[in-house]
C-alpha positions in Angstrom: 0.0 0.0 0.0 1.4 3.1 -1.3 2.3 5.8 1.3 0.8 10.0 0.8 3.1 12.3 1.9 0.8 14.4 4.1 2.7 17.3 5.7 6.4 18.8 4.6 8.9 20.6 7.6 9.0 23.6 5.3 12.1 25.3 6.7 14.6 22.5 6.8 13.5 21.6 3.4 14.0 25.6 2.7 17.3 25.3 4.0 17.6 21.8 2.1 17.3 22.9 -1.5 19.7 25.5 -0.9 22.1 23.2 -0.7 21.2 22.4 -4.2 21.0 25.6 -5.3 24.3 26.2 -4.7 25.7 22.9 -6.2 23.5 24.0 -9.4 25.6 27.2 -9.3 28.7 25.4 -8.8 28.2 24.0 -12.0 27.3 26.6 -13.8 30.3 29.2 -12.9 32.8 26.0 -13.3 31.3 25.8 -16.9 32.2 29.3 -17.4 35.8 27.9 -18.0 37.1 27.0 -20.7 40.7 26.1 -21.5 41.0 23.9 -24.5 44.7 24.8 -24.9 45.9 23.6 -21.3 46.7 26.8 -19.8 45.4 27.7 -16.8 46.7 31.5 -16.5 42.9 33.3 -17.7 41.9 35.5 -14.3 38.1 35.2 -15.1 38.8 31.6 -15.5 40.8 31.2 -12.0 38.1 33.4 -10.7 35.3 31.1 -11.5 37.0 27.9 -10.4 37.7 29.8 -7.1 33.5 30.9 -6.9 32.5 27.5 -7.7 34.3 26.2 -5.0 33.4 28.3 -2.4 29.4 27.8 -3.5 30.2 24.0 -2.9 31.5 25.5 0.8 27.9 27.3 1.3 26.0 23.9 0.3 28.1 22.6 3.6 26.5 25.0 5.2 22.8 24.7 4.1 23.8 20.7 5.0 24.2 21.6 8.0 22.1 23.5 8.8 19.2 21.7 7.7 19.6 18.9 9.4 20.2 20.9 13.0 16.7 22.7 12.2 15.4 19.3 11.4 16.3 17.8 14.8 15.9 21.1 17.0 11.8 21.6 15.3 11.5 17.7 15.5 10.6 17.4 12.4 13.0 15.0 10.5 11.0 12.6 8.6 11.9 10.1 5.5 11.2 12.8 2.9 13.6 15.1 4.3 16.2 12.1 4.4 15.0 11.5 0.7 15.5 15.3 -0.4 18.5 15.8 1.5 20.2 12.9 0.1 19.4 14.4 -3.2 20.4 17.3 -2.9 23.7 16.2 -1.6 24.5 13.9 -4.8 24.1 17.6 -6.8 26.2 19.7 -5.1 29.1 17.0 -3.1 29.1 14.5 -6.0 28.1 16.0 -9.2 29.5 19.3 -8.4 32.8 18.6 -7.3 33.4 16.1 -9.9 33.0 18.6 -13.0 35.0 21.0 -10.9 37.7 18.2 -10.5 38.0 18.7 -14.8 37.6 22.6 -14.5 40.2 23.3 -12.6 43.3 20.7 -13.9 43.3 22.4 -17.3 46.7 21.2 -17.6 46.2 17.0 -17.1 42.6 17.3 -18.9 44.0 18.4 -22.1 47.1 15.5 -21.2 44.8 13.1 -20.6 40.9 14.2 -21.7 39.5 10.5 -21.6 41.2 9.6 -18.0 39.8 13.1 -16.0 36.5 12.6 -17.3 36.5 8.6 -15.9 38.1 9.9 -12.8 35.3 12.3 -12.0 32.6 10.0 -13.0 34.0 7.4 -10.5 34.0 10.3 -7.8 30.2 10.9 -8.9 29.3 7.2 -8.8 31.2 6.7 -5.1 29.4 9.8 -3.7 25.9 8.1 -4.9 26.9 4.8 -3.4 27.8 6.6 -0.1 24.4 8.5 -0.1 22.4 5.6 -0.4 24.3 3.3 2.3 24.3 6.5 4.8 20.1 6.5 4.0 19.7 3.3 4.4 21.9 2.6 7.9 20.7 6.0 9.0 19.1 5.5 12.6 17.1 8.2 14.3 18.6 6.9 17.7 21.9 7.2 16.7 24.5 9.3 18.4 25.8 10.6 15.4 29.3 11.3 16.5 30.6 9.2 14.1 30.9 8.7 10.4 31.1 4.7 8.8 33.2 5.7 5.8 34.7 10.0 4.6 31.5 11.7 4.4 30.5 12.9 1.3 30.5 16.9 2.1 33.9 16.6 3.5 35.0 14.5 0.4 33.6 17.7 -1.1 35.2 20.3 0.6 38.8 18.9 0.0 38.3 18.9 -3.9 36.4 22.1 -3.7 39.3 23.8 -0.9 42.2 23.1 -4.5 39.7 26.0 -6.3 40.5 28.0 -3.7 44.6 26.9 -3.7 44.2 27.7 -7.1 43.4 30.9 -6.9 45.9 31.8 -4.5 48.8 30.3 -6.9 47.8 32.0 -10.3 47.1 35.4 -9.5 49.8 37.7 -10.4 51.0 39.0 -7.2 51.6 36.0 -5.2 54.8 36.1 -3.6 55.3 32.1 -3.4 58.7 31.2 -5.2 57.8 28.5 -7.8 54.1 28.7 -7.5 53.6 27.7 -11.3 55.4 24.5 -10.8 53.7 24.0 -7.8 50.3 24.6 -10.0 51.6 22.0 -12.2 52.4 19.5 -9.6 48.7 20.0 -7.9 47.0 19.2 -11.0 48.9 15.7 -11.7 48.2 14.7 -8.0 44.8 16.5 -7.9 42.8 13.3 -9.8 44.3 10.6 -8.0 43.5 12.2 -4.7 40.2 12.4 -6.1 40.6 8.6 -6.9 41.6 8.4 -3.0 38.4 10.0 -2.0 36.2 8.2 -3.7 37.5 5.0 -1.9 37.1 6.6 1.4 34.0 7.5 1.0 32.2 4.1 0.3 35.0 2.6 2.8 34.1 1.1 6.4 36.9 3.7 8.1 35.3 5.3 10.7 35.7 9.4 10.9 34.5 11.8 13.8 31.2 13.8 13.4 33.9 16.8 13.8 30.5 19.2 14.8 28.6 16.8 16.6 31.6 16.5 18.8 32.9 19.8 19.0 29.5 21.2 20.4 28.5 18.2 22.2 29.5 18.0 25.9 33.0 19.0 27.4 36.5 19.4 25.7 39.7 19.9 27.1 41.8 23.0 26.9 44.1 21.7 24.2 40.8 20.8 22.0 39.9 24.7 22.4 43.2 25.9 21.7 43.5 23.2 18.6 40.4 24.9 17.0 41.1 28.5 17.6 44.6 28.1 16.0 42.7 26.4 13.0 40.5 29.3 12.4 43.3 31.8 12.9 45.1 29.9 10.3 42.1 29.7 8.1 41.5 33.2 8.4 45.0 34.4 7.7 46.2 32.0 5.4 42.8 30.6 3.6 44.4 29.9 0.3 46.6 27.2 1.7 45.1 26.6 5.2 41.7 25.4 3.8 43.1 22.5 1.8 45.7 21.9 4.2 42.8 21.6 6.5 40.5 19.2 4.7 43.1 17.1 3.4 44.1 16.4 6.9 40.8 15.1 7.8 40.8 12.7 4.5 44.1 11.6 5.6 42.8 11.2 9.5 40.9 7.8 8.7 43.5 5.9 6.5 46.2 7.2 9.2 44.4 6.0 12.3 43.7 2.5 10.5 47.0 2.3 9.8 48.4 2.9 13.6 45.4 0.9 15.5 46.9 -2.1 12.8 50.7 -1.3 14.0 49.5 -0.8 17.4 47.8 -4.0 17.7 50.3 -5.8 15.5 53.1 -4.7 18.0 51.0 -5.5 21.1 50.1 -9.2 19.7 54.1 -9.6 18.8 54.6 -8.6 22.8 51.9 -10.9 24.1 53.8 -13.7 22.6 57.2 -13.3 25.0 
């Protein structure tokens, strides 16, 4: 027996469909660019790649948002899991992935064919992720943790190189080999994507990094942690923002790999 949607939480949906709004946005200033010949050194072109990314950033934002309305009006129901899941595949899968070809001018015209496979993989791994998260999803859950990279934060570290970008190719940065550093970023740029994309539909666990800032007490080396990381951010976006988000990809493959030398080495000791 089919079920009739009766009654819609109007402002987390609101807040829901801004998030795709800006991911339809996204898209539409990274199609702006357009660099058949490879080079990447056209400031409207930088410029958009940078705007696209930080419209991705906002989506986080409407994400969550949406959900903390949701939960604080009590009125989270399946078609705002449905709409938000959506909504997500737009502007953390689709999004990122065409801004992935948008802003490696250099290794799309290297390798057209291979960043287009790349970015649909990406896109395919966010949908996967999506529709685990929705089904496992449990209203009594804790949510201070994360099976798997989350999809917005797989987000934000592809959308945090548009903003790297920027920084490099405008004409008064004072960084010593920042167009070979460009150059570098866009060879490694796709596989990292690659990287993601694994994550994400992985079983590592990752930390509900709001959920468990705001939630209960921290100590006074937590508090100093994040007030140097917004200092950072503030003064030195450009690179702090990717530095930032890449760290937190990084986190889950890092801890899996010292919890496996940990117990490795205390198994090795158990047996003298």
């Amino acid at each position: 027996m089919s079920r009739v949607m009766r009654t819609v939480a109007v402002f987390p949906a609101l807040l829901t469909l801004g998030n795709l709004v800006c991911g339809f946005f996204a898209i539409v200033v990274a199609s702006r660019v357009d660099r058949p010949d490879g080079v990447a050194t056209d400031l409207a072109d930088t410029t958009n790649v940078m705007f696209s990314g930080w419209l991705i950033f906002l989506g986080m934002v409407f994400d969550a948002l949406d959900g903390y309305v949701a939960r604080l009006s009590r009125s989270s129901s399946d078609f705002g899991a449905q709409l938000d899941s959506l909504c997500d595949l737009v502007t953390f899968g689709v999004a990122p992935a065409f801004l992935l070809v948008k802003m490696c001018p250099r290794f799309a015209y290297m390798n057209q064919h291979a960043i287009w496979v790349i970015a649909a993989a990406y896109a395919v791994c966010v949908a996967l992720r999506l529709a685990r998260f929705t089904l496992e999803s449990d209203e009594n859950d804790d949510h201070m943790h994360f099976s798997g990279l989350p999809s917005p934060a797989g987000a934000a570290a592809i959308a945090s190189f548009a903003i790297m970008f920027f920084t490099l190719r405008k004409d008064d940065n004072p960084l010593m080999y920042a167009e070979q550093i460009d150059v570098a970023l866009q060879t490694i740029l796709p596989f990292f994507a690659l990287l993601v994309a694994v994550l994400m539909v992985s079983r590592m666990p990752y930390p509900h990094l709001v959920n468990q800032i705001v939630r209960g007490q921290r100590s006074f080396a937590h508090v100093v942690a994040v007030v140097f990381t917004l200092v950072a951010i503030m003064i030195i976006r450009g690179y702090a923002v990717p530095l930032v988000c890449c760290s937190f990809v990084l986190l889950g493959p890092a801890r899996y790999a010292w919890q496996r030398y940990v117990e490795h080495r205390e198994r090795k000791e158990s047996l003298f």
